[in-house]
FIKE-30920 format. One record per residue: residue in one letter; y, x, z of N, C-alpha, C in turn. Coordinates in pm, whole numbers, plus 50000, padded with zeros to 5 digits. Layout:
<nodes>
aYXZYXZYXZ
...
</nodes>
This chain:
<nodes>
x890466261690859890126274490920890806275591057
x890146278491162890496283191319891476297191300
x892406295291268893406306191266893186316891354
x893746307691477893236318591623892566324591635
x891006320991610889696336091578889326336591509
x890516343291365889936351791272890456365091282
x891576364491421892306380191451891806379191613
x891426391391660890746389391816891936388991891
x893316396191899894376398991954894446382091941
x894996375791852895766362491865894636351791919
x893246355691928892526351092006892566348492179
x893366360092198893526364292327895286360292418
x895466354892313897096349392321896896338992422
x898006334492525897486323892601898076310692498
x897666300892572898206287792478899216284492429
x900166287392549901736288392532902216299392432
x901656310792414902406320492340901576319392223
x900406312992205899726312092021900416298392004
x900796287292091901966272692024903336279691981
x903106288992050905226293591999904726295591875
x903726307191882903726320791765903536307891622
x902716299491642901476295191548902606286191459
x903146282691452904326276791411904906286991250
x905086301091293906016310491217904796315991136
x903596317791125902276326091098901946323290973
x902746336490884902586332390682901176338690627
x900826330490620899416332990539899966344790423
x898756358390401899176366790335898156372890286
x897726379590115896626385090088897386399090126
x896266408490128896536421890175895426428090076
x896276426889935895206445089855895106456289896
x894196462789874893996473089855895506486589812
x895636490689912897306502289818898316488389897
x898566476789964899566474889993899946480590128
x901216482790119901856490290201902536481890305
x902406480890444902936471190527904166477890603
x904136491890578905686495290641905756511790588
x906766516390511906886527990440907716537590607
x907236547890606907966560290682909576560890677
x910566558190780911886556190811912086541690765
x911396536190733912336521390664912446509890765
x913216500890757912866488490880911776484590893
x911376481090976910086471591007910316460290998
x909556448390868910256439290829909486427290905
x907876427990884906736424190964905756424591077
x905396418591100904356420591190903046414991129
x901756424191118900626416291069899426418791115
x898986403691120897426399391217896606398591089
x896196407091073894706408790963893506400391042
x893266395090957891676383690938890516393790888
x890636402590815889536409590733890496422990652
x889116429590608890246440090581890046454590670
x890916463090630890746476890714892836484990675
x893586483390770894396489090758894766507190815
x895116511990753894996527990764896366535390821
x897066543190887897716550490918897806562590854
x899036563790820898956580290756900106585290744
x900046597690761901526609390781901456619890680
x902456625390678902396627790549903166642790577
x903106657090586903866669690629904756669290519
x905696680090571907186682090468906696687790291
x905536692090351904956703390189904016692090138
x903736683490184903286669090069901756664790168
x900966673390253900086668690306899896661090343
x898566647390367898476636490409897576636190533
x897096626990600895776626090633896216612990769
x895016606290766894886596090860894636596090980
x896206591291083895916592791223895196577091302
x894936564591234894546555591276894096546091199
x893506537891240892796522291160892556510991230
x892906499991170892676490091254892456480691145
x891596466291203890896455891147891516443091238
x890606437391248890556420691248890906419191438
x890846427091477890816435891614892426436391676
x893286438891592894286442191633895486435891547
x896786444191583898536442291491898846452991414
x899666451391341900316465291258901946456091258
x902856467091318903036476291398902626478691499
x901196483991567900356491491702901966493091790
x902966494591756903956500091856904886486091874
x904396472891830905676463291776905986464091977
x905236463492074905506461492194906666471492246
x906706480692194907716493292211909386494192186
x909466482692113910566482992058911356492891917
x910286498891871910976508191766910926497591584
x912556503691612913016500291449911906502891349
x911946513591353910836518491210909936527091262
x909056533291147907926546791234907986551891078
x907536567591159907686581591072906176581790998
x905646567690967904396567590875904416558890785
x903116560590701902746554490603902046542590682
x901756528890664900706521790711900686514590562
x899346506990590898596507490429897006500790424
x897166493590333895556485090292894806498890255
x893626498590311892386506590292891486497490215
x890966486890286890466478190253891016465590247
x890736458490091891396448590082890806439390170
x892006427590215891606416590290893066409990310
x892816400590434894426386190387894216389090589
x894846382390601895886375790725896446370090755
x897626372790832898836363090817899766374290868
x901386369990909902576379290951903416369490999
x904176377791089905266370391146906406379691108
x907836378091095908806382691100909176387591202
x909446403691178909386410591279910586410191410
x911666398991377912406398491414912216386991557
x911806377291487910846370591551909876372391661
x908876383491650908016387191692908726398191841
x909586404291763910846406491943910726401092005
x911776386192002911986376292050911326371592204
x909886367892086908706361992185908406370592288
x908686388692255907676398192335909136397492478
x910146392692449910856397192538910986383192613
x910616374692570910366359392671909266358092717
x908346361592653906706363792735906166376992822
x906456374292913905726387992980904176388092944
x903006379692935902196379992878901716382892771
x902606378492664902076386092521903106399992520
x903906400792595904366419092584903106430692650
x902186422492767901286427092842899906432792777
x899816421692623898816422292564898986434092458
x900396432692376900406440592301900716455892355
x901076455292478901436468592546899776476692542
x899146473692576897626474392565896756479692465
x897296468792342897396472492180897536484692188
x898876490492244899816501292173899196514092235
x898596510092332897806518592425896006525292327
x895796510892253894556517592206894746526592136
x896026523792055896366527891888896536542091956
x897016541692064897956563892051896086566092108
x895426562792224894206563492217893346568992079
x893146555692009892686562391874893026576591799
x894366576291823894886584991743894656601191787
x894716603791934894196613992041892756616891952
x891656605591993890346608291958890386612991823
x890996611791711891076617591572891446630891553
x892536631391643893546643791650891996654291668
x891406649991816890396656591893889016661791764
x888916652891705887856654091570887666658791464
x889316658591391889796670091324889836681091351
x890076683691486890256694791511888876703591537
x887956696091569886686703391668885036698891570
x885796687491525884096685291424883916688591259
x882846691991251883066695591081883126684790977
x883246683090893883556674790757882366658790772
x880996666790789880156655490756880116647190872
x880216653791017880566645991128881746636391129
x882726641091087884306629491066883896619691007
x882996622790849882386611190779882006600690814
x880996603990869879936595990958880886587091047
x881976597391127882746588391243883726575391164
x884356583891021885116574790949884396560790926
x883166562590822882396552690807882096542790918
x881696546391006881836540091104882176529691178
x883676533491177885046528291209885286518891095
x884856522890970885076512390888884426500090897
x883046500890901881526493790901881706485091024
x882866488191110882656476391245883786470891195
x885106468391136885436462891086885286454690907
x884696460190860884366451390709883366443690743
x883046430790674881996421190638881236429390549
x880046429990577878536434790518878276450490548
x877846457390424877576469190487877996480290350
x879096472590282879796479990185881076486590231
x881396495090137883066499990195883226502190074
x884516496489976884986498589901886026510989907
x885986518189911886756531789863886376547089779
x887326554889733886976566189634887186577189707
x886776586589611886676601789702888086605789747
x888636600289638890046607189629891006598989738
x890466588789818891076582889934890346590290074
x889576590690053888546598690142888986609590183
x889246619390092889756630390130891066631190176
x892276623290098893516617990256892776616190385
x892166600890399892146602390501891066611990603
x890616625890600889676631590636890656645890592
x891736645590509892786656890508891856668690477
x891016664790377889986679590333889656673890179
x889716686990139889436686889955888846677289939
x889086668889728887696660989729886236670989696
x886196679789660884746688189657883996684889806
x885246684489943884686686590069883556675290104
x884266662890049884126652490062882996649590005
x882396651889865881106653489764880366658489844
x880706667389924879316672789970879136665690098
x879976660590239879446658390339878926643790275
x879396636290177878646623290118877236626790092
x876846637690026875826642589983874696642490112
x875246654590187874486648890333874296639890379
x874636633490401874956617090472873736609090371
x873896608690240873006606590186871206611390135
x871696623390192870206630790186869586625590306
x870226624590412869326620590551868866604990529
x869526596190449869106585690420870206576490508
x871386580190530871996569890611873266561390532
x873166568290410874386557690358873936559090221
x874416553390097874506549989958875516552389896
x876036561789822877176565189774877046561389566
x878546549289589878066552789419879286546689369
x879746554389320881166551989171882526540289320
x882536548989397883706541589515883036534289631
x882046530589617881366521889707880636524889811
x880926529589947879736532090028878996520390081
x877596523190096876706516290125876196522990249
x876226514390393875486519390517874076512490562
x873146521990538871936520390509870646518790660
x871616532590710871216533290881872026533090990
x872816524291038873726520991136873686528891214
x871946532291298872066535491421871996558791366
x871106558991243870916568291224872356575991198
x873606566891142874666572591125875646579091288
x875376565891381875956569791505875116583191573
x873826588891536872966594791607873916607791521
x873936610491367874516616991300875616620791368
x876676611091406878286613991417878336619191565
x877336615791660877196620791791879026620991907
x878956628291935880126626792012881526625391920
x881746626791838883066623791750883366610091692
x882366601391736882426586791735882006579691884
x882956570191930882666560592036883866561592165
x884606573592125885436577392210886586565392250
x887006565392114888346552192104887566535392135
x886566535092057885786525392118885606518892284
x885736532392331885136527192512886096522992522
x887626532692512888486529892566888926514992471
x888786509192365889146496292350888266485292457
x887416488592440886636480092550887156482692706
x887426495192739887916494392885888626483392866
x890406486292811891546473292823891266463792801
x890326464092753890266446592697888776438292749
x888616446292823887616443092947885956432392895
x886046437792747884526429192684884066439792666
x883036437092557882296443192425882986440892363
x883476437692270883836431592166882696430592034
x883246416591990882016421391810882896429691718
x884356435291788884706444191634883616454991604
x883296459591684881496471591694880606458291668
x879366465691574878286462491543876966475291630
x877136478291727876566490691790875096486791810
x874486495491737873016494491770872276494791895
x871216485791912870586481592029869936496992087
</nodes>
């Protein structure tokens, strides 16, 4: 297996900094519920997902949850490793199962502070991730339930292989921070218009383009701006013609 492009970031590594890295790079499955760095604790890793959907989430003092970011095959977890911080005040976490690899986060310093190039790249990274996180903030706040859906799904569907999403209501509604009843019903919609398949955890996306027409401005935002920095298209989007 071509290590290098099965993560687009370590794709983008120059030669010199994927010969350092490629050396230390532990092959790793990533279930579903694993947790890649708990809220206050050290940061032990660094991890380049191959497949898969990793999730962000915060959590208020009175027990509330809900998801400020996601990332795939596209990017790193820690989004901030370029920053220098010990730990972060979140949850990060398998959404969707999938494998990778990791480097030791100690390690992964190291390199960022001998390479001005791969500090350049991941600085960029760190740039999409608070990006993303803005556009969510912006969506929660201003779009209703079945619109977030649509945008969630989405976001998922350009990172997973095929056109399934393995997850339950009761994850759904964390990350979308609204009841599961809320959640039954904007699925319901979504499925009455004919754009997705909902059944016992499993979404099924049925109309790609009918879902983006659905989600309208509360999807594509974080998108441009990944494509601004990183100056492609990228194939992490599957965006209809």
């Amino acid at each position: 297996m071509d290590i290098r492009n099965q993560n687009k970031l370590l794709a983008r590594l120059s030669q010199n900094d994927f010969a350092a890295l490629e050396s230390v790079l532990e092959p790793i499955d990533l279930p579903q519920g694993f947790v890649l760095s708990a809220p206050g604790e050290p940061l032990e890793y660094c991890y380049f997902p191959f497949s898969g959907v990793i999730s962000t989430v915060v959590t208020s003092p009175s027990g509330k949850r809900t998801e400020i970011g996601l990332l795939g095959r596209e990017g790193v977890s820690p989004s901030s490793i370029a920053l220098g911080a010990a730990d972060a005040p979140y949850l990060v976490v398998m959404q969707v199962p999938g494998h990778g690899v990791r480097v030791p986060i100690a390690v992964m310093r190291n390199m960022i502070e001998t390479s001005p190039s791969l500090k350049r790249l991941l600085t960029r990274w760190a740039h999409v991730a608070m990006s993303q996180a803005a556009f969510t903030a912006l969506s929660n706040a201003i779009h209703p339930v079945d619109e977030r859906l649509a945008r969630w799904i989405l976001m998922c569907h350009d990172r997973v292989n095929g056109e399934a999403i393995d997850l339950t209501h009761e994850f759904l509604a964390i990350m979308l921070s609204v009841r599961r009843p809320s959640v039954t019903v904007a699925l319901h919609v979504l499925e009455g218009k004919q754009l997705i398949y909902s059944h016992r955890g499993t979404i099924i996306v049925r109309d790609r383009k009918g879902l983006e027409q659905f989600a309208a401005d509360s999807y594509g935002g974080a998108e441009r701006e990944y494509e601004r920095m990183f100056g492609i298209v990228d194939d992490i989007t599957r965006k209809s013609a």
